[in-house]
C-alpha positions in Angstrom: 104.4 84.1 52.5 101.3 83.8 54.6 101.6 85.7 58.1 100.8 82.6 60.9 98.3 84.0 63.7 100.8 86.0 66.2 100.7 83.2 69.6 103.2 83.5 71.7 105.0 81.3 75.0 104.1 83.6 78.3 107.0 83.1 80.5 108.8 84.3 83.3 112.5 85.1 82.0 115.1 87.9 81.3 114.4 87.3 77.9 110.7 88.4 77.5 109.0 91.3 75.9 106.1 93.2 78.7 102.6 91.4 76.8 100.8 94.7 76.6 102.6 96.5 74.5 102.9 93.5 72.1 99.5 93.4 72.3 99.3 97.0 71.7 101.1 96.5 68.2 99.6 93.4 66.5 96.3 94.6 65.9 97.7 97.3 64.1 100.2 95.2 62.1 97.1 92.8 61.7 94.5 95.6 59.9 97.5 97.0 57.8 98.0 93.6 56.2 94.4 92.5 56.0 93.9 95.5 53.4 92.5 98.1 56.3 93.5 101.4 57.2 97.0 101.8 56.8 98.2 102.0 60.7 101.9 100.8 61.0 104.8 100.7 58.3 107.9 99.2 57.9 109.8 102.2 59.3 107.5 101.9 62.6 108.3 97.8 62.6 112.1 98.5 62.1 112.0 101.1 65.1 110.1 99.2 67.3 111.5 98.8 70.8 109.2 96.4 73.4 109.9 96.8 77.0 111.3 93.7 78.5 108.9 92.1 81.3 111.8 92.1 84.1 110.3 89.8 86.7 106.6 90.0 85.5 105.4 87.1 82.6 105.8 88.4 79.1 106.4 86.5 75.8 109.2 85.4 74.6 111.5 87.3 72.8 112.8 85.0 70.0 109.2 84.1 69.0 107.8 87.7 69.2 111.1 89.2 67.1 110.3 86.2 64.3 106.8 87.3 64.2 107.7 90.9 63.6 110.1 90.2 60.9 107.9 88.0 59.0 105.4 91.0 59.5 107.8 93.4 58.3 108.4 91.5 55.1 104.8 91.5 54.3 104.8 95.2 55.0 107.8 95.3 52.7 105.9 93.9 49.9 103.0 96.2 50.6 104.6 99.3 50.6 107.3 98.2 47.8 105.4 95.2 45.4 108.8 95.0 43.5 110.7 94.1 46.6 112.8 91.3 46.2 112.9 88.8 49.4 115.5 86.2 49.9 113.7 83.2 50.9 114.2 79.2 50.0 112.8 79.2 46.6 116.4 81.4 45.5 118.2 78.7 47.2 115.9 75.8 45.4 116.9 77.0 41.8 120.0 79.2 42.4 122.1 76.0 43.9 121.2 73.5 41.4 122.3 76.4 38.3 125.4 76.7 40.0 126.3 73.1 40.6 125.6 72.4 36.7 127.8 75.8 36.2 130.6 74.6 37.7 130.4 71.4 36.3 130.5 72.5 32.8 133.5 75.0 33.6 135.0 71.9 34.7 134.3 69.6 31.7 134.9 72.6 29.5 138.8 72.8 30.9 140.0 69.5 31.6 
């Protein structure tokens, strides 16, 4: 899975993050996965806790917590190369096995 550039929806809601200290964060994420200097890790994505942006703009939450957890998969696989991530290619051959499963249990006992 290829990280998409972090771009986020500036609005003014309950539901936003403050946009400096997301914008404190990404760069770091950004040089850790590009293969630089090791600045952030999983356990620092996993404790992260952004401000919210009260009555000020900030970016929207949904958007900037789906960014961070595709980030923190990539860390994952950094840190861990053996780490096993659910994604839709499981579901593209796992599915199909299991229909032709059951279908042979079924042939096999009528």
């Amino acid at each position: 899975m290829t990280l998409p550039t972090p771009w986020f929806v500036v609005v003014t809601s309950p539901n936003t993050y403050a946009t400096r200290e997301v914008d404190a964060v990404i760069p770091r994420v950004l040089t850790t996965l590009g293969g630089g200097e090791r600045q952030v890790t999983v356990a620092e994505i996993d404790a992260l806790h952004l401000t919210p942006a009260g009555t000020e703009p900030g970016y929207d939450r949904s958007q900037v917590d789906r960014w961070f957890a595709m980030a923190r998969a990539e860390l994952a696989t950094l840190e861990d190369p053996d780490v096993r991530l659910f994604d839709g290619r499981m579901v593209a051959v796992m599915l199909p096995v299991l229909a032709l499963a059951a279908l042979l249990g079924w042939w096999l006992t009528r």
